[in-house]
Backbone as CSV, one residue per row, in Angstrom:
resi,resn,N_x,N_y,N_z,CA_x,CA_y,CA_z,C_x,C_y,C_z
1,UNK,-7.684,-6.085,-7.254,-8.245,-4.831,-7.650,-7.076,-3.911,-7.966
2,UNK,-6.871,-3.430,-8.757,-5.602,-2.725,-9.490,-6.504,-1.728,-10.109
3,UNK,-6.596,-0.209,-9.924,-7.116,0.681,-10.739,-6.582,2.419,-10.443
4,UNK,-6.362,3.340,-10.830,-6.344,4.312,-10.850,-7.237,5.188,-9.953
5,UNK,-6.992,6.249,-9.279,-8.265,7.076,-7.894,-7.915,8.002,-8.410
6,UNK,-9.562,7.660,-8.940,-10.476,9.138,-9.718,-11.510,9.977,-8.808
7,UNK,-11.486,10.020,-7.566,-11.822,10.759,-6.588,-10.641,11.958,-6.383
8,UNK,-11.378,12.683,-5.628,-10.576,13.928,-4.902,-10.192,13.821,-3.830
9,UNK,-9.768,12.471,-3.292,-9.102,11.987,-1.562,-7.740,12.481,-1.607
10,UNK,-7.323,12.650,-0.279,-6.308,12.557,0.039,-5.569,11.146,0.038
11,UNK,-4.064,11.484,-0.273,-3.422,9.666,-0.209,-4.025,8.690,0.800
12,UNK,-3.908,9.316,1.680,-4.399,8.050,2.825,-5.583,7.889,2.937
13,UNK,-6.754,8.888,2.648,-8.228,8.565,2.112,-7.907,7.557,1.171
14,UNK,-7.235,7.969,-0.005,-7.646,6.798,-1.241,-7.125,5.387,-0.705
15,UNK,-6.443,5.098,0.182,-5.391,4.176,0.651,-6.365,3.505,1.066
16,UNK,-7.344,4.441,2.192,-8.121,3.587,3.424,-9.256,3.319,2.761
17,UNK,-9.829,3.957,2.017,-11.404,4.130,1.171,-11.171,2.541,0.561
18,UNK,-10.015,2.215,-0.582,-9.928,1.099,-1.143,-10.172,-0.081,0.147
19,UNK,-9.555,0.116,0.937,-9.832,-1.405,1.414,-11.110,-1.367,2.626
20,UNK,-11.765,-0.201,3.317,-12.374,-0.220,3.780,-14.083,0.148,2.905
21,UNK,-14.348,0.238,1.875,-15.409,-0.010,0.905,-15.569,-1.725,-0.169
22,UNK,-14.806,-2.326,0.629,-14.923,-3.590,-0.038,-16.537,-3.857,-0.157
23,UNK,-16.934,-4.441,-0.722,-18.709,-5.022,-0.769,-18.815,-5.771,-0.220
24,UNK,-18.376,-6.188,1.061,-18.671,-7.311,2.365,-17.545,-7.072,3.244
25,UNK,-18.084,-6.771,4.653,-16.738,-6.375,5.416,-15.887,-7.679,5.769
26,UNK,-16.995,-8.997,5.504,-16.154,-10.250,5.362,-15.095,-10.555,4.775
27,UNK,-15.100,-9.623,3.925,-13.780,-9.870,2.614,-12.777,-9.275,3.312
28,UNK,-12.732,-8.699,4.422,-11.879,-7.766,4.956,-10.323,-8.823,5.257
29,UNK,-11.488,-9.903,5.745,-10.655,-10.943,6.704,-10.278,-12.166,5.641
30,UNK,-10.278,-11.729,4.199,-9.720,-12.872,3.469,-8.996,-12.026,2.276
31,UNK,-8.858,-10.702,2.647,-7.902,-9.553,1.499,-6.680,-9.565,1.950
32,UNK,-5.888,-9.410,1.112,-4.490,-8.721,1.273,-4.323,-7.662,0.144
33,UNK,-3.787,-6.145,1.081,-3.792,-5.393,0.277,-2.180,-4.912,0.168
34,UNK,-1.914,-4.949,-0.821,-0.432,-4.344,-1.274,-0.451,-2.907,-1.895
35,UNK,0.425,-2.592,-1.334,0.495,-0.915,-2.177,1.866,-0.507,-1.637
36,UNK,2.224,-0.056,-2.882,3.380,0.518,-3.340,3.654,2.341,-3.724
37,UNK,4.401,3.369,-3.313,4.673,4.279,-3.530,4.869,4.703,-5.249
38,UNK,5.683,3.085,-5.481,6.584,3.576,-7.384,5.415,3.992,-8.035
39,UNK,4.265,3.312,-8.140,3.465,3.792,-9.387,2.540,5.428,-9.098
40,UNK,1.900,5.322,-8.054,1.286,6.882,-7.611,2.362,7.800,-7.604
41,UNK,3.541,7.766,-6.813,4.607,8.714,-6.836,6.121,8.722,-7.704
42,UNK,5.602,7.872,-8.441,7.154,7.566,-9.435,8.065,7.944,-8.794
43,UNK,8.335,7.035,-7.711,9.166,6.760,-7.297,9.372,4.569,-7.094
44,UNK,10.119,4.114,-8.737,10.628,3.007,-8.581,11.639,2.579,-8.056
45,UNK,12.787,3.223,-7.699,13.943,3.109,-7.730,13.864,2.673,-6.353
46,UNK,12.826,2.705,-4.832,12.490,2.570,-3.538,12.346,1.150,-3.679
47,UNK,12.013,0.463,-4.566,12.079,-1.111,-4.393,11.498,-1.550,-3.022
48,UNK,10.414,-0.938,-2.977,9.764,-0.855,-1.302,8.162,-1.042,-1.731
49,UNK,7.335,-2.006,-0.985,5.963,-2.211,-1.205,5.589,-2.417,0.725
50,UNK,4.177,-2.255,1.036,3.427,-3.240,2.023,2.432,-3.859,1.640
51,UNK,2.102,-4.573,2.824,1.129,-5.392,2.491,-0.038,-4.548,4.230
52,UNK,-1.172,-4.554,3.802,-1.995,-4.406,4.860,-3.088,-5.943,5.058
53,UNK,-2.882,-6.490,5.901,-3.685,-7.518,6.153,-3.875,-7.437,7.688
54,UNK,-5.705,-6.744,7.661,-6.510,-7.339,8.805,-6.590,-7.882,9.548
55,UNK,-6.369,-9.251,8.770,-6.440,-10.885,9.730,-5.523,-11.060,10.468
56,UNK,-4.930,-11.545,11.499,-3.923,-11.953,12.541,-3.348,-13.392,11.678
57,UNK,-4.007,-14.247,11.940,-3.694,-15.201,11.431,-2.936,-15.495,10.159
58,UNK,-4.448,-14.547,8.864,-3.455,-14.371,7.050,-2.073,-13.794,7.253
59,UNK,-2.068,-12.419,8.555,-0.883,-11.965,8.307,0.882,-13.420,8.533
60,UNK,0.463,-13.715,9.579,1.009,-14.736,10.634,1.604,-15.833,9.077
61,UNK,0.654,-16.520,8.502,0.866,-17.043,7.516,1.555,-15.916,6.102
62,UNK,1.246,-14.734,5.679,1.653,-14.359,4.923,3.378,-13.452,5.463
63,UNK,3.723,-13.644,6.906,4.982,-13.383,6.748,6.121,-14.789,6.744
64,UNK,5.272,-15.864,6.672,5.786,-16.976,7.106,6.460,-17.136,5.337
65,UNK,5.354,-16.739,4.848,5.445,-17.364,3.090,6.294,-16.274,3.098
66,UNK,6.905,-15.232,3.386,7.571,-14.147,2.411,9.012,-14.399,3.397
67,UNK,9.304,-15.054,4.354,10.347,-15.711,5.161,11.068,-17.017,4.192
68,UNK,10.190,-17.337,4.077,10.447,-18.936,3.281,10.762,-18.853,1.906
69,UNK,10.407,-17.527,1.117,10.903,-17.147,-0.178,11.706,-16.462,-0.179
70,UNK,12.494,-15.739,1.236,13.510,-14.975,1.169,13.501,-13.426,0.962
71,UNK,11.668,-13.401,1.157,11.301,-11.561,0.809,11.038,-10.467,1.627
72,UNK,11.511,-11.096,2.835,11.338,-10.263,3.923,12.020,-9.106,4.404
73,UNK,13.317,-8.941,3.446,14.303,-7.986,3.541,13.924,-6.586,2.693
74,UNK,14.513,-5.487,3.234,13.931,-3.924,2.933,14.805,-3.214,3.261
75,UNK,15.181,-2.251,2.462,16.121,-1.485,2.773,15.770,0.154,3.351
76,UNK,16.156,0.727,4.157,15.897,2.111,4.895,15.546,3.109,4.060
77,UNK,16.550,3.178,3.086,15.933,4.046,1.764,14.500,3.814,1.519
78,UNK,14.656,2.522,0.979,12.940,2.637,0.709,11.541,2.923,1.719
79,UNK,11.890,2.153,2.975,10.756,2.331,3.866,10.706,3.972,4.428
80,UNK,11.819,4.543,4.466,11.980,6.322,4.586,10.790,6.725,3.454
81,UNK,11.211,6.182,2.237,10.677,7.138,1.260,9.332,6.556,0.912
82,UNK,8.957,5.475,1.017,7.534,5.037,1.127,6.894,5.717,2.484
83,UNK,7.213,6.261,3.492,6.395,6.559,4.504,6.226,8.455,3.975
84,UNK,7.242,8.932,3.776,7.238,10.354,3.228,6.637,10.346,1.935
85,UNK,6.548,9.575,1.164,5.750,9.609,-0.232,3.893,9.355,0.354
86,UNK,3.819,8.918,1.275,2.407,8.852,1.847,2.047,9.407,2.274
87,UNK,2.517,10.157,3.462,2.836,10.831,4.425,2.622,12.708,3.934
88,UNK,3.480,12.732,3.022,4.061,13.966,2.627,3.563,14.156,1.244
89,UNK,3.180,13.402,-0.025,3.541,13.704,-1.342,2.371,14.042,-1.922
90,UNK,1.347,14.315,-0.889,-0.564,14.845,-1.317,0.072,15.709,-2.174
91,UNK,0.587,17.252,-1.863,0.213,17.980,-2.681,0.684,17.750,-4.127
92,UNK,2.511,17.210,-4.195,2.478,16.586,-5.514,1.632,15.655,-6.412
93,UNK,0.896,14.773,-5.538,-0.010,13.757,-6.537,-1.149,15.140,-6.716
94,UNK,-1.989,15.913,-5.980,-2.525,16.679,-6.254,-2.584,17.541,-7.685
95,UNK,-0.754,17.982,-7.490,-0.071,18.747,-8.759,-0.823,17.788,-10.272
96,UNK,-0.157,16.488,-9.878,0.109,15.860,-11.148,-1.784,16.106,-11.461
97,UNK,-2.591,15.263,-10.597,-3.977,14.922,-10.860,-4.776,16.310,-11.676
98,UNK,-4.451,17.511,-11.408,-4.908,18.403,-11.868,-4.766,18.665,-13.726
């Protein structure tokens, strides 16, 4: 699901709304949700994403796969500025959305 939030939420509304309005809360436990700061806050240069996964297990397996490809590494810059771009950057996405 990749789309643009054309609601009036706050970041972490639109964050939580996406994965907690799935159309079966079953799907909960077979989603992985990724989200990234660069595209809502243009900010690319953070080279910083998460992943939110539910499941114990998917997660268990999905850090195993990102170990084994070598993607488990992150740099401070980015996880700083991905938590303050969430955290902090409502009223700018606000700015822009208007």
């Amino acid at each position: 699901m990749h789309a643009p939030f054309k609601k009036r939420l706050t970041a972490g509304e639109r964050l939580l709304g996406t994965i907690l309005t799935l159309p079966a809360p079953e799907l909960a436990e077979i989603t992985i949700t990724l989200i990234a700061p660069s595209k809502t806050f243009n900010v690319p240069g953070l080279f910083t994403a998460a992943a939110i996964i539910p499941n114990p297990k998917l997660h268990t397996q999905f850090n195993l796969m990102l170990e084994n490809f070598a993607l488990n590494s992150s740099n401070i810059f980015g996880m700083v500025g991905l938590e303050a771009a969430y955290r902090g950057g409502e009223e700018w996405l606000e700015a822009l959305l208007d």
